[in-house]
Each structure stands twice: as C-alpha cells, then as structure tokens.
N, C-alpha and C positions, 0 to 999 in steps of 0.2 A: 479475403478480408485482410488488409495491410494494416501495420502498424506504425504508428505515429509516437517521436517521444518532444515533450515539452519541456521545457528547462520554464521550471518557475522561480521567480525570484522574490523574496516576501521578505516587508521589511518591515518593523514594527518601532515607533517611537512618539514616548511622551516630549514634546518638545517644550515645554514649559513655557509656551506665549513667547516666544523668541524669536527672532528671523531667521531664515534660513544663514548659514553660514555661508562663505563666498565658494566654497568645494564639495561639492557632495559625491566626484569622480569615485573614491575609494569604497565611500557608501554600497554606488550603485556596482558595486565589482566592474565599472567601465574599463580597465584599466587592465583586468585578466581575459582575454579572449573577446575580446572588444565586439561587446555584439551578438553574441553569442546564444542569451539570454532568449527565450520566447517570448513570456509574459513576467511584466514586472507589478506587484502587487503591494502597493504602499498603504501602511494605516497608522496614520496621525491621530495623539489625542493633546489637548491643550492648547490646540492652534488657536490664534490670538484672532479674534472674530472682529476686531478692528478692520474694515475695508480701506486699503491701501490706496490714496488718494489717485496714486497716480494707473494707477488699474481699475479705476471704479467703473470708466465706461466700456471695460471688454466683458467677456464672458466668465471670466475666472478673477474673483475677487480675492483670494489670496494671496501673499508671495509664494508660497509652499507649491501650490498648483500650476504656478509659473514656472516656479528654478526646475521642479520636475520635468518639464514641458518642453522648457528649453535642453535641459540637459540632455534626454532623453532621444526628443524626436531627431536630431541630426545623424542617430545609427539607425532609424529606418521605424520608431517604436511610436504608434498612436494612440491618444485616451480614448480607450473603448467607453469608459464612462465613469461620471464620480460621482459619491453620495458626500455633502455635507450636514453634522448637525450640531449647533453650537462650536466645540473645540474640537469635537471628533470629524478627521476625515478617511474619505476610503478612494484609493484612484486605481485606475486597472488599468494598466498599457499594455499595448500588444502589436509585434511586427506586424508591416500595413497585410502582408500577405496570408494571415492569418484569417483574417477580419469577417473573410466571406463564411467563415468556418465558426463560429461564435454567433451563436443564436439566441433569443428569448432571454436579449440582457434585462433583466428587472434590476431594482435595488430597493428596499427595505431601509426605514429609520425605527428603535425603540429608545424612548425618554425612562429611566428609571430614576434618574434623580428625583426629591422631593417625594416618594411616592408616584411617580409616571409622569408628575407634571413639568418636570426641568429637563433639558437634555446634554446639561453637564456631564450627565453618567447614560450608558446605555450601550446599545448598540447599531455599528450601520454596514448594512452587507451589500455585495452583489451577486446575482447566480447569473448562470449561462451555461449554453451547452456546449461544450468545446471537442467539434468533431464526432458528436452524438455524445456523448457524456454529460452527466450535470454534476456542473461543480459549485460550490458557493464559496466563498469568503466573506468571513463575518469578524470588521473591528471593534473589538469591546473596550470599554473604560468603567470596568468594576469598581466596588465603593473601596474606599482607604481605611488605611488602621489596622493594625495588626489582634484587635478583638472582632473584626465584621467578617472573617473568612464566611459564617452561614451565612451572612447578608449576600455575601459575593454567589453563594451557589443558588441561593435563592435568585438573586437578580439575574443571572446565568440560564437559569431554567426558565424564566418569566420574557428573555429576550427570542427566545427561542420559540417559547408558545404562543408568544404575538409576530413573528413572522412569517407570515402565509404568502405564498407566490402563485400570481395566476398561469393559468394552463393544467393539465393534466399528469405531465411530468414534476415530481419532486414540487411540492406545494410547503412544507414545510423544510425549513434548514437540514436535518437530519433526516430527508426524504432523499439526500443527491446522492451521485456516484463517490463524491469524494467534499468532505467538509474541510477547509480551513480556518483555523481560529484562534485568532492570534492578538494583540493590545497589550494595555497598561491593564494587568487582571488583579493586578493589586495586593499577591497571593504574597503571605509575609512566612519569618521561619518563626518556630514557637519552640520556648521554651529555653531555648540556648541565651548567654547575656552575651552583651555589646563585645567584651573582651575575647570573648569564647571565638565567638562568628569571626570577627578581623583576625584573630590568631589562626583559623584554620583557612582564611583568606589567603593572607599573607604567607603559608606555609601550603596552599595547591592542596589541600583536606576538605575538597570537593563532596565525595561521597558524606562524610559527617552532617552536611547541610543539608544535602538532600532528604534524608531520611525526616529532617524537622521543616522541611516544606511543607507548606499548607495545601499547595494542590498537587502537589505527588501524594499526599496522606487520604485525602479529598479522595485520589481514583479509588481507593479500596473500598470506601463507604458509599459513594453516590454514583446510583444508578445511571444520572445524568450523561459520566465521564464515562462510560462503557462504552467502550472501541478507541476515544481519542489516545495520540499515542502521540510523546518527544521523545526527540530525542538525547542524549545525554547532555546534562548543566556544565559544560566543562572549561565555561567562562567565569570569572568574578560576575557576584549579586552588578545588577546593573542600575541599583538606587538604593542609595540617595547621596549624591555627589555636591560638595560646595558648586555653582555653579562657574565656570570658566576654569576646572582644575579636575583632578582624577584624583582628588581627595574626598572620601564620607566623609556626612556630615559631622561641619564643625558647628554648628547652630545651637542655639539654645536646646534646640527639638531634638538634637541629636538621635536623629533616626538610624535604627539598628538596618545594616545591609540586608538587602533582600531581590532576588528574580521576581521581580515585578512585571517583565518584560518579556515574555512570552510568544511560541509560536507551536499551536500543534494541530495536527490531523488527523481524519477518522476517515474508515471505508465503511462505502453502508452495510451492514453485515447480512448478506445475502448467502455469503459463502466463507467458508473458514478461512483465515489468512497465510499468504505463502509464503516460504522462507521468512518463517523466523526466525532464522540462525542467527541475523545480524541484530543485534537486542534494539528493536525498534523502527532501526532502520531504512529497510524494505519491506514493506506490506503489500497486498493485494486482493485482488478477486477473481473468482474465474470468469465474471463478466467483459472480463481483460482490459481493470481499469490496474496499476500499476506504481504505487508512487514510493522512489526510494530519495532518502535526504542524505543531503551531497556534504553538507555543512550546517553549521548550528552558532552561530559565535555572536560577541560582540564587537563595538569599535569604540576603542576607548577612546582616538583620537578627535574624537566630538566632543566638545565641552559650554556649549551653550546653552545645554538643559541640566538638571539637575536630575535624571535619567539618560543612560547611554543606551543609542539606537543597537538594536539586534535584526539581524538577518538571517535567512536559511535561503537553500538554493536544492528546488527538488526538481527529481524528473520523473513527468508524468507519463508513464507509458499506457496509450488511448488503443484501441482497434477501432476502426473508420469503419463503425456501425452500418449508418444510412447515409453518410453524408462526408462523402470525396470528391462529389462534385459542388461548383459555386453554382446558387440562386441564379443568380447572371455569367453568362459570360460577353466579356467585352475583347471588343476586334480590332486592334487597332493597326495603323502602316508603324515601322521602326522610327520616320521620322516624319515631322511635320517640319516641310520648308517652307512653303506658302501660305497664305491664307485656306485657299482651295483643296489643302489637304488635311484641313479640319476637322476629319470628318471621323464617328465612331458608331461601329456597329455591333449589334449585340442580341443576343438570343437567351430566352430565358427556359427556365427549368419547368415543365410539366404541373409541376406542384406550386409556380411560384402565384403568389397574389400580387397583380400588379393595382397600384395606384395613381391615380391623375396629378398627384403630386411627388411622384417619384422624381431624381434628377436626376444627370450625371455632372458630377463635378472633374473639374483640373484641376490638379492638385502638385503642387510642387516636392519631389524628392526632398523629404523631411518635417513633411506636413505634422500638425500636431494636435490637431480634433477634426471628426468629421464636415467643420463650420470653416476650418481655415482653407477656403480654397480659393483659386485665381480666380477662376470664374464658373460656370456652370450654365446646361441647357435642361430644359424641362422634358423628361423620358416621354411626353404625354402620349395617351393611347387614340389614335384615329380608326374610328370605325372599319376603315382599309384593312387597319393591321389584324384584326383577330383571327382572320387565316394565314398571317405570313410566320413562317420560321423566323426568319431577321429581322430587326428593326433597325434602323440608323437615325443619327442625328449629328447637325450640324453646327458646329462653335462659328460664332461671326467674328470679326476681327475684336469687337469690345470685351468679350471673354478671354481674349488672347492675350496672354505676357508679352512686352514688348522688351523683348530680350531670348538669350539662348538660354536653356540650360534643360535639365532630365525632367520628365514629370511622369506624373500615375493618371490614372479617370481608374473612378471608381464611381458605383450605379448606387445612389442612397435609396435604399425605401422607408418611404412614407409610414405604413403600415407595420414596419418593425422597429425602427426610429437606429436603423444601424446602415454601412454600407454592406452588399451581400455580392456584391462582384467588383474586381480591380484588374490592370493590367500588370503587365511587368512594364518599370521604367523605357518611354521611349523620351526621345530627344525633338523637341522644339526649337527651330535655329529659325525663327521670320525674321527678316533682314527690315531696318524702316523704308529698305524701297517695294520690298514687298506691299506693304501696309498704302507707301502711296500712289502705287499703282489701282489697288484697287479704291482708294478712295477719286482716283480721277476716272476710273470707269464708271463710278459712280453718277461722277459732274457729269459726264457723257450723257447716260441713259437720262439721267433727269433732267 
C-alpha cells in the first residue's frame, strides 16, 4: 500500500463584483515551483452574475472561470468541476494525470439568504474521492455584521445539514476523510474599538485579536467546530479596504478590521490526531489520510475588492486504498505521423461500467475542461467486444488537428460524467500531404 502526497492549493476571496485583475500569477503561487501544485481549489463570493457578452455563447459564463482557465491550464491543470450560485463560486483544478484517480465528483448548492430562499448567502461544495479517500470542500458566504456571529453558526450548521451526497461513501459534508472549509465567514472581532484593533494592526499585536475573534471564540462553545482546525492569523484582518488601495475603511461605514476571510480543515475523527506538536499544523489519522499546511497568508497586492484574497498551500498525504490503478487504460503509439496511425487502444478495469455513450477524446497539451477537445470517437460497445481484453478505436482524418504539436486521449465516461483514463503526451506531426493523400485514395475507391 503506497503512498501519495497532494499539494493543495486553496484560495479564498470576496471579490466584490469586480473583474478579475490583468495578474492573477502571484495569486496562484505560479511563480514559486511552477507547477508544482496538484489540485488548485478556488472559492469566490460576490462574483458579478452579470453574463459577459462576449462569453455568453461558451460554457463558462464568467470572466473569473475564464482568467482561471486560461491561467491555469498551460501547466497541465484541468476543471474537474464547478459549482455556481448567485455570487458564490467554487472551481476544482487538477493535473490532467490525476483525473483518472478522482471519483464520485458530486457538488452541492445551499441558499440561506432570506431565510433559504436567496442564494446571495449560503453555501456550494464539491466531494470526491481522491485516490480512495473522500474529501469535500465547502464555499461559504456567512451573513455580515459584527452582531450576527449566532446567525453565522446557525447558518453554518443549516448548510451542512442540507448537504447530503449520493452513494454509500460519506453522504453528509462531515462524513469525508478530510473537510475543507473556507469563504467570506463573515466572523468579526468583538469588543475591541476601531483604534485599539489598527493600533495592534499596525504594531504586528496579532495574538490580542485573536483571542476577540468571533470564530476562534465560537471553537470553544459550538459543538459544530469540533475537529476544524487553522492555522495561525499571522496576516493583517483581510476587510474592509477602500477599494483600489491597502487602506481600511475610509467610508462613512467605517468598518472595524476583521479575518473575514478564512480557510480551515477537519479529519473525520475516527482516530485521535498525530503530531500535535506543530500547533495545528499537521494533523492525521491512522486511516492514513495526512494533511499538513505549508502556509496561511494574504495578498495585499490585490486591490480591486474591498476584501484581500487568502490562500493556504497543504499536503495531503493519501495511501492508495483500492485504487492505483485507472478505470481505463489507454494504448497508444509515441507518435502519430499519418492518418493511419490514428489509432487507440484500451482495456478496461474488471469493475468498470461501461456505457454506449462513453468517448475518447484528443485533447491538446493544455486542455482546460473535459469539453475542450479536438476531436473525439465514440468508445461504443459491439456485441464482439464482451469477450475481448482490448478494444480499439479509430480517429478519421476530421477528428485530427491539422498541425503538429503534443496531445493527451483521455476515455470520458458517460455514467460518471468525468474522464477515468488518459495517456502520457504523445506527438501528432500529419503533414497536409498526409491528409491529401488519403483524401485522393478516397476519389480512387469511389
């Protein structure tokens, strides 16, 4: 039984109906270890639900779900899947070679504005099982105001008890291996005034704030928070900023500094937790799920919201339960030079359920959802095949790129609505005389 470690990377930000800024490089830590990364876990709240004209007719009606998209996928990272609802969004990227290993993606939406009927406030998750483990991540956007902290724990426990996931594995958020839960929680400090909090701001008197946090106070009383665990605040309150500046508010409203902007996790408590030496920040289980946080910070150099995004960067150490090997495996030559060498073969896993609408798609080195692909052939099952080990199939020349460059096949299924088998990049170099030769063989035959 091997083990696997995960570098997660989870970012959290109110973006206050804004556009993305022209840089998100340093955000996404692209910049340190380029790539490095596993799975990158983004949850937006206040995204501007205006649909962007000029994006209205693809799949992603955001700019947010784009600049990610683009950014992202040229180191190799695909949208496993997103949940929108209103301003709240939630997107899960993950290297393509992963993919096959990420199972029973579900996602979850809860409306608790208005009493359950708005979905300005709430929350929207995904689970999956990553290499036999269940994980969830859950974006919230708690109510405001520095007198609603019970509203926020109440609405907390209410998003929780209305998200239920199918299957027999972890049906409820706090059923998984490992929870993440992170958003705009809206958690204000009590009691301190305006002057008090920027003085101990401006003077790095961290610890002081913490103790008048509303959900570091919260862990000791509500049962809810039993197991979730951060790590140390040892950035400046990350709202409420004039926007376009790293100044608090100058407003009329003049809102008191506050960690609004939140990221923490929980192991399902099956088993007591290991090494606690580091206060908070390695936990575990003997079930050999593992997650230690690398970092904790903000980035001040955003200024387009009136909240500054926060990230953390953990590593999930998994043991490869039942599943090290892919659903599919696919066969392919190092290169395709002709038409005639279009060809991929692939055998599937004992367990797997196939369907009549399964595919394989081509896919281009940087792809960036299961949808964007060159072309594709249909897996479909011929009565022949249900005694063969192997199946293959064949790309005709209209599936084919009419150019060189690396790509991926990866086998979609139908029935789980994810890709469950890929290749490692080979190279596509058909020349256009390739292409017209066989279209004059063609004129030939007919």
């Amino acid at each position: 039984c091997c083990l696997t470690q995960i570098l997660v990377h989870i970012i959290t930000w109110n973006v206050g109906s804004a556009t993305p800024p022209d840089d998100i490089t340093s955000l996404l830590g692209l910049h340190v270890g380029d790539g490095n990364t596993d799975m990158y876990i983004i949850g937006l709240q206040e995204v501007n639900s205006m649909i962007n004209k000029r994006l209205k007719d693809v799949l992603f009606t955001d700019q947010w779900s784009e600049v990610c998209m683009e950014r992202l996928s040229p180191f190799g990272y695909v949208l496993v899947t997103s949940q929108r609802m209103q301003g709240l969004l939630l997107l899960i990227f993950a290297k393509y070679f992963h993919l096959p290993f990420l199972r029973g993606v579900q996602t979850e939406t809860t409306r608790t504005g208005l009493g359950g009927y708005w979905g300005n406030k709430g929350g929207v998750s995904a689970r999956m099982s990553v290499y036999g483990h269940t994980i969830c991540f859950l974006n919230c956007h708690l109510p405001a105001h520095m007198e609603n902290s019970d509203q926020r724990m109440e609405d907390f426990e209410s998003i929780l008890q209305q998200q239920q996931f199918e299957g027999q594995a972890a049906t409820g958020v706090l059923d998984h291996d490992v929870v993440f839960w992170f958003g705009d929680l809206n958690f204000r400090i009590d009691d301190l005034d305006m002057q008090v909090v920027k003085s101990a701001i401006d003077n790095n008197k961290f610890p002081m704030l913490w103790e008048k946090d509303q959900l570091n106070m919260a862990k000791d009383s509500e049962t809810v928070l039993e197991g979730f665990q951060e790590g140390p605040l040892k950035f400046s309150p990350t709202y409420k900023f004039d926007v376009g500046t790293n100044t608090y508010d100058t407003s009329g409203k003049k809102r008191k500094p506050a960690w609004t902007d939140r990221i923490l996790w929980r192991l399902r408590a099956t088993a007591p937790a290991l090494g606690a030496g580091k206060r908070g920040s390695i936990s575990g289980l003997t079930s050999g799920t593992k997650v230690t946080q690398h970092y904790y910070r903000s980035h001040m150099e955003y200024t387009v919201s009136d909240h500054k995004p926060v990230s953390s960067i953990f590593t999930l150490q998994v043991r490869h339960i039942r599943v090290d090997i892919p659903l599919v495996t696919i066969i392919v030559e190092d290169e395709w030079n002709c038409v005639a060498d279009a060809i991929a073969k692939f055998k599937m896993a004992p367990n797997f359920s196939r369907s009549s609408w399964d595919w394989i798609g081509l896919y281009k080195v940087g792809f960036k959802h299961h949808k964007d692909y060159v072309g594709y052939v249909w897996a479909k099952q011929e009565e022949a095949d249900f005694h063969r080990q192997e199946h293959e199939v064949t790309f005709t020349e209209e599936e084919l790129p009419k150019g060189s460059g690396d790509f991926i096949l990866g086998y979609y299924s139908n029935n789980m609505s994810t890709i469950v088998g890929v290749t490692e990049p080979f190279q596509v170099i058909i020349t256009l005389h390739c292409f017209l030769e066989v279209k004059t063989m063609k004129c030939v035959l007919s």
